[in-house]
Every structure is written in structure tokens, then in C-alpha cells.
C-alpha positions as CSV (number, residue, x, y, z in Angstrom):
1,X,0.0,0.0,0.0
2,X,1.2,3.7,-1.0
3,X,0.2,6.3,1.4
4,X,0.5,10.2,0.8
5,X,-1.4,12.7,2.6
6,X,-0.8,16.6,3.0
7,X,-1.9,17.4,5.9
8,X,-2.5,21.5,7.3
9,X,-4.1,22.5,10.5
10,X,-4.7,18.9,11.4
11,X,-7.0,18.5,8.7
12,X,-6.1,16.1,5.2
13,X,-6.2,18.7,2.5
14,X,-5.0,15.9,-0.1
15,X,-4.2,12.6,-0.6
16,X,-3.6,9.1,-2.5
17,X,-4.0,5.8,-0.6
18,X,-3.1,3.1,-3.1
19,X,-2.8,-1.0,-3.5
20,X,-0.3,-1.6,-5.9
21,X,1.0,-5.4,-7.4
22,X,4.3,-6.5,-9.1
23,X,3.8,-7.1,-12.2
24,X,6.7,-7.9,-14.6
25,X,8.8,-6.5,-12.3
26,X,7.5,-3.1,-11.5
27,X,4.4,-1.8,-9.9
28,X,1.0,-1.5,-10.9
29,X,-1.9,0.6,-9.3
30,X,-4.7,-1.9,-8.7
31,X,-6.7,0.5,-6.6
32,X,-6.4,4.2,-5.9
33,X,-8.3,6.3,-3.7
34,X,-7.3,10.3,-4.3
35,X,-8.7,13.7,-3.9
36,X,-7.9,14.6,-7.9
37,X,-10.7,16.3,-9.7
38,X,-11.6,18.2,-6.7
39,X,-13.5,15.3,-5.4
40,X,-12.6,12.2,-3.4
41,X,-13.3,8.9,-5.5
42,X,-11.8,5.8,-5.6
43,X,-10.4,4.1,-8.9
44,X,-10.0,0.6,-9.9
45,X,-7.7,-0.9,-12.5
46,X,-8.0,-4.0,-14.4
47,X,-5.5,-6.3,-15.6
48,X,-6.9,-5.4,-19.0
49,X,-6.0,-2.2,-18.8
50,X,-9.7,-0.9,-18.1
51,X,-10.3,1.4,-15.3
52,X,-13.5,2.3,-13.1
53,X,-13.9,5.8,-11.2
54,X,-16.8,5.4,-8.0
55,X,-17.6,8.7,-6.7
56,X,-17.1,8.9,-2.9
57,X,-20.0,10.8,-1.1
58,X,-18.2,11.9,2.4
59,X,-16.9,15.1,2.0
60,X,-14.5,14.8,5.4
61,X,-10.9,13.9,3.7
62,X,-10.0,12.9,7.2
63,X,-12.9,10.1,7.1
64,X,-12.5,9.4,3.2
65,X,-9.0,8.3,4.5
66,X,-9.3,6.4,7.3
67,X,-11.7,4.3,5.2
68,X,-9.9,4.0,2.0
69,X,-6.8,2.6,4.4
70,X,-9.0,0.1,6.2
71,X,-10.8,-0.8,3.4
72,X,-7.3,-1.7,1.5
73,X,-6.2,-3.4,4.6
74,X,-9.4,-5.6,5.0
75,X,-9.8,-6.2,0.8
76,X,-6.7,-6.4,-0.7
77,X,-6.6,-10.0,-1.5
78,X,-10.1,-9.6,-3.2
79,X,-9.0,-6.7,-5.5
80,X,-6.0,-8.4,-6.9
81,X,-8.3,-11.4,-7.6
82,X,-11.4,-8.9,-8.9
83,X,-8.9,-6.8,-11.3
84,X,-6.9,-9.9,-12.5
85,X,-3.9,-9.8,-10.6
86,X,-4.1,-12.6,-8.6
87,X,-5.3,-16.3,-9.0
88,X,-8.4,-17.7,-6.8
């Protein structure tokens, strides 16, 4: 997992929590939750290439990224499997 977060005032102004996989020896995003495009959203790669964007309603970064760590933390082994980088 990639974690960077700008933080001012105590309060996340941006950020990028990512779940990346080796793949022919370097990494590749699998899934990406950011604050790009003024709005927080989490994206999800394929193997294929392919790539969803699901829009994140919360509007408090400092929720969006305590969520988007645990949810990487409890789910990784299903994304890699769901976007084709792992085997079941």
C-alpha cells in the first residue's frame, strides 16, 4: 500500500492511498483512492487495462482516508483477484 497525505491545521487537504501489485517487475496501481478532480473517488484498475472511477460521497478527507486505508487493509486479496492480478 502507497500512502500520501498533505496534511494543514490537522486536517487532510489531499491525498492518494493506493494497493499496488508487481507485475513484470515493477508496480502497478490496482486500486487508488485520491482527492484529484476536486473530489474524493476511488479508482480501480483492471489487468486489461480498463479502469472504473466510483464517486465517494463523504466530504470529510479525514474520514475518506481512514476508510480507504482500512478498506485496503481488509480487501486487498479480493482486489487483486477482482482486477486480475491474482489467481483464486
Amino acid at each position: 500500500m502507497r500512502v500520501d497525505i498533505t496534511i494543514e491545521k490537522g486536517k487532510v487537504k489531499n491525498f492518494v492511498i493506493q494497493l499496488e501489485a508487481m507485475v513484470l517487475g515493477g508496480w502497478k496501481a490496482v486500486v487508488r483512492y485520491n482527492y484529484a478532480h476536486g473530489f474524493p473517488h476511488k479508482d480501480i484498475m483492471l489487468s486489461d487495462g480498463s479502469k472504473a472511477k466510483e464517486r465517494i460521497p463523504e466530504t470529510d478527507l479525514n474520514e475518506v482516508v481512514k476508510y480507504a486505508i482500512n478498506d485496503i487493509k481488509q480487501n486487498w486479496e479480493n482486489y487483486l483477484k477482482r482486477c486480475g492480478y491474482a489467481q483464486d
